[in-house]
C-alpha positions as a printed Julia matrix, in Angstrom:
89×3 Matrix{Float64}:
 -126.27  13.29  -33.43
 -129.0   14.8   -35.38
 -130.66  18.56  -36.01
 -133.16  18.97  -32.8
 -136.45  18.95  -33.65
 -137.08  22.5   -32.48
 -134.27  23.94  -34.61
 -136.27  25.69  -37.47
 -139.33  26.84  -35.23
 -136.27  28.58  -33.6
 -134.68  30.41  -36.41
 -137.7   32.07  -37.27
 -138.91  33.03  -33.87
 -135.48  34.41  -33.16
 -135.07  36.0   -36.88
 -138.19  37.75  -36.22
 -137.51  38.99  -32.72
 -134.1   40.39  -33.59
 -133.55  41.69  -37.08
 -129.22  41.5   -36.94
 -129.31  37.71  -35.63
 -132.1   36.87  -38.72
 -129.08  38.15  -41.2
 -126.8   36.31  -39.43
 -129.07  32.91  -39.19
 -129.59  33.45  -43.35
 -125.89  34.07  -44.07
 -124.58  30.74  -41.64
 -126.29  27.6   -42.98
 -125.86  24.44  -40.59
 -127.48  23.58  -37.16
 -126.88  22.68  -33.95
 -126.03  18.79  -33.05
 -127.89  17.29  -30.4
 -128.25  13.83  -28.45
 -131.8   14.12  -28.17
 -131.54  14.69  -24.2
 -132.01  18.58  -24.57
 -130.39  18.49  -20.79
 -127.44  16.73  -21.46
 -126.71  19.06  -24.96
 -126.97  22.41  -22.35
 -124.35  20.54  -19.96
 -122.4   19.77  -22.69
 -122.69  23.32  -24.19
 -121.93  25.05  -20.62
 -118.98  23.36  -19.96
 -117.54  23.35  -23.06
 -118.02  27.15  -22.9
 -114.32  29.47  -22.57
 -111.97  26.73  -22.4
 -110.66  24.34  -24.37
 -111.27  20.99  -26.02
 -109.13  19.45  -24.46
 -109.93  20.64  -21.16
 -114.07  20.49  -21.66
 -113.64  16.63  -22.52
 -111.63  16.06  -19.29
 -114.32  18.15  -17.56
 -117.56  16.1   -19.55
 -116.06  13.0   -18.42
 -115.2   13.39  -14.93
 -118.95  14.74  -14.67
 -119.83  11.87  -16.45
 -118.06   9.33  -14.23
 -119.69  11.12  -11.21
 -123.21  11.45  -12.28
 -123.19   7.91  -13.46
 -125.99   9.28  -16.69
 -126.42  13.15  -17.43
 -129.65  13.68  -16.05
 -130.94  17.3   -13.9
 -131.65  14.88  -10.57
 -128.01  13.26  -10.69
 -126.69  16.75  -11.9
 -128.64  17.98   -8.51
 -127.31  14.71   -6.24
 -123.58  15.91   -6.96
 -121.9   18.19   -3.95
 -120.54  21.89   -4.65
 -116.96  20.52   -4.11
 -117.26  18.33   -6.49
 -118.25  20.38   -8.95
 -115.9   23.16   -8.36
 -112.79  20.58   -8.12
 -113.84  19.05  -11.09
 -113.96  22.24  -13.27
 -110.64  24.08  -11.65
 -108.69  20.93  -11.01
């Protein structure tokens, strides 16, 4: 996983449009980890969101099972029930 290639053009645009998050982006050095596949790192971010680890890797890989490759047309193919099992189940 490497730094995205967007990832500084973003700090600054988002430093300068918001004054509190540019001290905040100075004072935390790092960046975010991606898999290149800018769709599969928001999946991956969203589901990992407000629960666990545990529970968002049980989550990523059922989806991943299902989908067969993280991609927005499978993501689309896959049926509301599925979805909602797979996240509350």
């Amino acid at each position: 996983m490497t730094k995205p290639k967007y990832w500084d053009q973003g700090k600054k645009y988002l430093s300068k449009k918001d004054k509190i998050l540019g001290k905040l982006i100075k004072k935390y050095k790092g960046n975010l980890n991606t898999r290149m596949d800018p769709f599969s790192s928001l999946c991956k971010s969203i589901v990992g969101q407000q629960i666990s680890v545990q529970a968002a890797s049980s989550v990523w890989k059922k989806l991943e099972t299902k989908a067969k490759k993280i991609h927005p047309k499978n993501i689309y193919k896959l049926t509301i029930i599925f979805l909602l099992t797979s996240i509350l189940l």
